[in-house]
C-alpha positions as CSV (number, residue, x, y, z in Angstrom):
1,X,106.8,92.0,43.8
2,X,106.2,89.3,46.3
3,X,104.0,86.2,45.8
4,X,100.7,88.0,47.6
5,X,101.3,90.8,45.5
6,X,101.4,88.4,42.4
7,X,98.3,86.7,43.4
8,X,96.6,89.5,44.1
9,X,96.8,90.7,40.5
10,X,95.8,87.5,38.9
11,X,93.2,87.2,41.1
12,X,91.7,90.9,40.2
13,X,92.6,89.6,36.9
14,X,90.0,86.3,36.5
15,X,87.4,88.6,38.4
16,X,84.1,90.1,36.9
17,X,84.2,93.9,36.7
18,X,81.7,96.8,36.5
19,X,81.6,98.4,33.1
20,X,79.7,101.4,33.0
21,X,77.7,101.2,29.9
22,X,77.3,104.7,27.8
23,X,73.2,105.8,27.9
24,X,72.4,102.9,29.9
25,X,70.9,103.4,33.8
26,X,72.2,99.8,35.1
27,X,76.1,99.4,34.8
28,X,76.8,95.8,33.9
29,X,79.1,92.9,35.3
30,X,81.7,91.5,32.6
31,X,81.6,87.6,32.0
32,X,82.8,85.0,35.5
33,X,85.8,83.7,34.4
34,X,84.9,80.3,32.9
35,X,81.5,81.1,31.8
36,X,80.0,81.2,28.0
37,X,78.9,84.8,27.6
38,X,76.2,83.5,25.0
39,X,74.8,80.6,26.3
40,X,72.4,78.7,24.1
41,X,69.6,76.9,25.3
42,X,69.9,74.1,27.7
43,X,69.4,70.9,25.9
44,X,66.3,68.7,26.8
45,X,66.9,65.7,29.2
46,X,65.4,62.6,28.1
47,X,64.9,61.9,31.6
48,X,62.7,64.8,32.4
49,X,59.2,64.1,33.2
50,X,56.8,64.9,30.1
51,X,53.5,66.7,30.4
52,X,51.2,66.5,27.7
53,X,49.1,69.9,27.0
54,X,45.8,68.2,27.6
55,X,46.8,65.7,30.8
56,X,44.8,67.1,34.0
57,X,44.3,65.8,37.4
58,X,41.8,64.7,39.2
59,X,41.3,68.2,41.1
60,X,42.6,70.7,38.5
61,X,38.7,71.6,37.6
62,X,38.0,72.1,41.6
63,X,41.4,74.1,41.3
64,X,40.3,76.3,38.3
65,X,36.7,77.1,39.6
66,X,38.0,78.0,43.0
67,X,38.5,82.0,43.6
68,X,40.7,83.2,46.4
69,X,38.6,85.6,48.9
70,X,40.4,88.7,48.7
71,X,39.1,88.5,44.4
């Protein structure tokens, strides 16, 4: 087997592949290489700008009020 060949087959190796999943109507991919299959939630940034549930702008009662034509 030559080098190509070799690299060929780890490469189909690290790929993702089709499994065909039994009753289901989508097949599905298998996990990228590298990749967590069960990801948990991404963690909250400290740096990320904070809304507060109440905080409004100066036009969001315009923007509420206002009904598209096609309505």
């Amino acid at each position: 087997m030559s080098s190509t060949e070799a690299d060929a087959g780890d490469a189909a190796d690290r790929r993702q592949r089709v499994v065909r999943v039994r009753g289901a109507r989508r097949a599905q991919l298998t996990p990228a290489p590298g990749s967590d299959p069960d990801p948990e939630l991404p963690a909250r940034r400290d740096d990320a700008p904070t809304t507060r549930a109440g905080a409004s702008g100066p036009n969001d009662g315009q923007l509420r009020r206002d009904v598209p034509p096609h309505y």
